[in-house]
N, C-alpha and C positions, 0 to 999 in steps of 0.2 A: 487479410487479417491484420491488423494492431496491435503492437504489442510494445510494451514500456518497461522501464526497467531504472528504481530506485535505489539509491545504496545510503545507508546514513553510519554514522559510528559515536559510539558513546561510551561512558567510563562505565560498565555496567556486564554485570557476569554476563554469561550466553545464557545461563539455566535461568537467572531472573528475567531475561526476554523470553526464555522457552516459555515459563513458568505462567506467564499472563497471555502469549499469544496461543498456546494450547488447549486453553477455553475460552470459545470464540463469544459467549456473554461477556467477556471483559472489554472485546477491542471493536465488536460492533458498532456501536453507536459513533465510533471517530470515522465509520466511510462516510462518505460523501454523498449526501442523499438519502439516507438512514432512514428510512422509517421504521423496519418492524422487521424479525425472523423469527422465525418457529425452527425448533431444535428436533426431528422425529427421532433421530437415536444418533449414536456415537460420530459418524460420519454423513450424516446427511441434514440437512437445513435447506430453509425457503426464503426466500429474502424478498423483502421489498424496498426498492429504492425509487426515487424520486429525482428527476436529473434531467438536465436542459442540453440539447443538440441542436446547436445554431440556435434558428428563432424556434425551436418546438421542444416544448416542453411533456417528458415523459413521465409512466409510471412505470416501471420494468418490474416483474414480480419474476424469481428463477427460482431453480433446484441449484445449491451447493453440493458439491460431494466430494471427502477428501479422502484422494487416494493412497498417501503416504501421512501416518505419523511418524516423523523419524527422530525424534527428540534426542538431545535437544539441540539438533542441526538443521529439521524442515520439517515442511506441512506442503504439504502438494495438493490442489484443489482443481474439478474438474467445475465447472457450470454451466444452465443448460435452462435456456428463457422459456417461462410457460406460459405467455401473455406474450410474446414477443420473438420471432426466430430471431433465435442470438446465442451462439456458444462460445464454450470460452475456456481458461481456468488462470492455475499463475500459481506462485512459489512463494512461500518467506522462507529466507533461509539465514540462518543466524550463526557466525563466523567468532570466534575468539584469535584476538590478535595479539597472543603473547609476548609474540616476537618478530622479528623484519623478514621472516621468511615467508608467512603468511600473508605479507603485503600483496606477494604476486598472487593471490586467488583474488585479488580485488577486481571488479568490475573495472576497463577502459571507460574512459568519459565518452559521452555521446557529444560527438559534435554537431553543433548547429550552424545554419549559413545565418548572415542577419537577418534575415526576413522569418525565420522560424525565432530567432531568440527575441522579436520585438514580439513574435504575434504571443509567445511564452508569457513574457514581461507584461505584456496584456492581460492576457490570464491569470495570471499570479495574482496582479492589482485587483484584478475585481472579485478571487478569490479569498481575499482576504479582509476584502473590507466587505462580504455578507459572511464569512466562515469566522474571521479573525484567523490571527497568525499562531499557531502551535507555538508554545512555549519551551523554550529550549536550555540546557544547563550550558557553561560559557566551554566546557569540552565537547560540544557538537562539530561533528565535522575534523576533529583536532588531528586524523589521523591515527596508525599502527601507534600500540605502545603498550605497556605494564597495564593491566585492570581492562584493555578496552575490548568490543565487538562492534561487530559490524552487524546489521541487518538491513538485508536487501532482500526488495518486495517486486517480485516480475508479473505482470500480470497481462493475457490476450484476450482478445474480444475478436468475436466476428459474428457482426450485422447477417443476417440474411434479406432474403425477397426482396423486393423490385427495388428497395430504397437503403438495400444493404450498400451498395456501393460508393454511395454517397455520403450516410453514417461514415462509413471507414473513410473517411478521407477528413471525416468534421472530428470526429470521436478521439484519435490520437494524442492532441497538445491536451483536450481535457483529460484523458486517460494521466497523461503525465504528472502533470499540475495535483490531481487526485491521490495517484500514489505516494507523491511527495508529502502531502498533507499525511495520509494515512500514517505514514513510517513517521515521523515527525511528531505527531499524537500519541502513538504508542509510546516512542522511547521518552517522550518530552514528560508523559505519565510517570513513567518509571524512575526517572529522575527527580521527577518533585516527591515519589513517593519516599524514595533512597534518601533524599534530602531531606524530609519530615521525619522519617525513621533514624537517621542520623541526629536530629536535632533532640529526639527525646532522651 
């Protein structure tokens, strides 16, 4: 199984991150691969994405289902490929860092050897120049402090049948690179909005 794990921070309540990622029509369209979801009730959704593994190029169509709303600290989701064996789910969970005590629930850095951080830098290059780069306010990343949160986005996958094994082994750096983007579009949103709303 695969599994990645994002952390961003920005000057921005926890309830205004709750507030747009608890209706999942706001923050659809920034995954990666996006084509289209159907909503059938509170907790359930069909998604379809579009997304490149090595040299093959998929369609993946799943079942979303989120098992926790726990506003406005998480959203816990399970998923489950209906065109595809492939399960999965993953977390956003949204953090208020008032103060320096809060530091310590932050996420450790994930260390990479070189050869994972060039094949990343890869990645990143060519995701940016078909995605473009998320737009970002100049307190991204700034750290604990007065106004800030964190939201970090953890998400698994796991490939099944004959050619699961091989996915999971391709599927990881893009997993990464993908959540990156995600959490990065959301808050990057939020900020321009907060900015715009600021300036009227």
């Amino acid at each position: 199984m695969a599994e990645v794990e994002y952390s961003t921070t920005a000057k921005l309540p926890v309830e205004t991150i709750w507030d747009f990622v608890k209706e999942i029509d706001n923050w659809a369209p920034f995954v990666t691969g996006y084509q289209s979801h159907e909503k059938e009730n509170e907790n359930d959704s069909v998604w379809l994405l579009k997304g490149d593994v090595g040299a093959m190029t998929r369609t993946l169509k799943f079942r979303v289902h989120i098992t926790e709303w726990a506003g406005p600290e998480r959203v816990t989701f399970e998923m489950e490929g209906l065109n595809e064996m492939m399960e999965g789910g993953g977390v956003f969970q949204m953090l208020a860092w008032e103060d320096g005590a809060d530091a310590e629930a932050a996420p450790a850095p994930v260390r990479h050897n070189w050869l994972q951080r060039l094949g990343l830098a890869i990645l990143r290059f060519f995701f940016r120049l078909f995605r473009g780069r998320a737009e970002r306010a100049d307190s991204a990343d700034a750290g604990p402090g007065e106004g800030m949160a964190r939201l970090t986005f953890t998400l698994r996958m796991d490939p099944g049948g004959p050619m699961g094994p091989m996915i999971n082994a391709m599927i990881k750096p893009a997993m990464l690179v993908a959540a990156e983007d995600l959490g990065n579009r959301i808050i990057g949103h939020l900020e321009q909005e907060g900015g715009a709303a600021a300036s009227n």
